[in-house]
N, C-alpha and C positions, 0 to 999 in steps of 0.2 A: 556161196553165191545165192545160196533160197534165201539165207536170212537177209540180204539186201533184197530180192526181191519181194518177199514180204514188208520188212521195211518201207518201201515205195511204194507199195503197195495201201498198204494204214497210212502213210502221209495223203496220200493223193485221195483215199476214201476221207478222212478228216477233214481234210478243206472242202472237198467238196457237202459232204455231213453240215459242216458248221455254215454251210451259205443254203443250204436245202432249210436246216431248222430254225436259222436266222427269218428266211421269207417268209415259211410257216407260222413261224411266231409273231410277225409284223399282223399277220392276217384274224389269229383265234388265241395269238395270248402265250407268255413264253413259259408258266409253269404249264398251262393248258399241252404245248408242247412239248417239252420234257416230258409228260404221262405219256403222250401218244407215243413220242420215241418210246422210251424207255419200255411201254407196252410192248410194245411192235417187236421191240429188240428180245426181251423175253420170250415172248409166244416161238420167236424164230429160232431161238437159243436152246428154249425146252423142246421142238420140233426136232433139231439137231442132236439135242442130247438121248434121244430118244433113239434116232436110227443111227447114229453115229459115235454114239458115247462109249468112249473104252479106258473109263477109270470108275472109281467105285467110289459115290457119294456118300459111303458108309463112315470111309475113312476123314470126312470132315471131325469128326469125334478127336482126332489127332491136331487137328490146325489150331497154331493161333488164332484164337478167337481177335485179334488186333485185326487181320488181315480181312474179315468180312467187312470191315469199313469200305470194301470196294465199291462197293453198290450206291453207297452214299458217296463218295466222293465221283464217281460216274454222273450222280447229279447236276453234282457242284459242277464236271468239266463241261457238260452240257450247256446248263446256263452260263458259265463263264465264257465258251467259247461264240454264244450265242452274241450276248451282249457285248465285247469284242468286235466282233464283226458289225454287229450294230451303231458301234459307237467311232468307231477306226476304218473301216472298212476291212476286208478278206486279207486285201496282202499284208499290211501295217501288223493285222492284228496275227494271222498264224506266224508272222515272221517273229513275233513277240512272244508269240507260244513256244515257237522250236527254242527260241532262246533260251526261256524259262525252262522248258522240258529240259535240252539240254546241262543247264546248271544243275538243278534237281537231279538229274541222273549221275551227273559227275561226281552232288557232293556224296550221295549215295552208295557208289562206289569208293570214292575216298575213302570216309568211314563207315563202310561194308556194314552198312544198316538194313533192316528187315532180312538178316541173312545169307546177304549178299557177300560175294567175294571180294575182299580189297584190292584196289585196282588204283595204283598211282596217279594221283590229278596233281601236276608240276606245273612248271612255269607253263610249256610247250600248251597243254590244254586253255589256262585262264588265258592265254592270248589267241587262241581259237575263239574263246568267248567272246573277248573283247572285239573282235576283228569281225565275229559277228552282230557283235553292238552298234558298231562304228559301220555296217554294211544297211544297217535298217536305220540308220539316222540318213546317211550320203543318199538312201534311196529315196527318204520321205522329202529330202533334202529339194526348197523348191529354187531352181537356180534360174 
């Protein structure tokens, strides 16, 4: 039950994030905003890791060094999510995200990539997919 309500939680933060740095961005500029975010999110992350931290950044020595591309692709979802919204508007565009998210995690699991567990993606799944393709077409759908 917490991980659904975390889950709904980062959905409902994300949309609302991605129409905050959209208007932001209208305003002072959208790399201009990615620093500020990205700023912001740091100072607040190293605040947290400070009084809150209980693992040991020592043990980075041990990690795929593949996996630090987080940072950078946090960029990437930034601006992608930004100009999305800018370009689609909020619903079109996060409905297009979950999709995307959603596939991306499936194939992921599929083939238990970044050492991930294998997790069967059959028919039953791509037609969740599909059912939510055909859900953000009927919705943009102007009748």
């Amino acid at each position: 039950m917490l991980g659904i309500i975390f889950s709904i939680v980062a959905g409902v933060a994300m949309s609302i994030q991605g129409v905050f740095n959209t208007r932001l961005g209208q305003k002072i500029g959208l790399w201009e905003t990615n620093i500020l975010v990205q700023g912001i999110g740091f100072v607040i992350a190293l605040l947290l890791f400070f009084f809150l931290g209980d693992g040991n950044i020592k043990d980075i020595k041990s990690v795929n060094k593949f996996y630090l591309l987080g940072g950078v692709i946090g960029v990437l979802i930034t601006y992608s999510v930004m100009k999305g919204i800018d370009l689609m508007g909020p619903t079109y565009s996060i409905a297009t995200i979950l999709v995307a998210q959603l596939t991306a995690a499936a194939l992921i699991d599929a083939f238990a990539l970044f050492d991930t567990n294998k997790i069967q993606f059959g028919l039953t799944k791509i037609l969740g997919i599909v059912i939510m393709v055909l859900g953000i077409i009927i919705f943009k759908w102007k009748g």
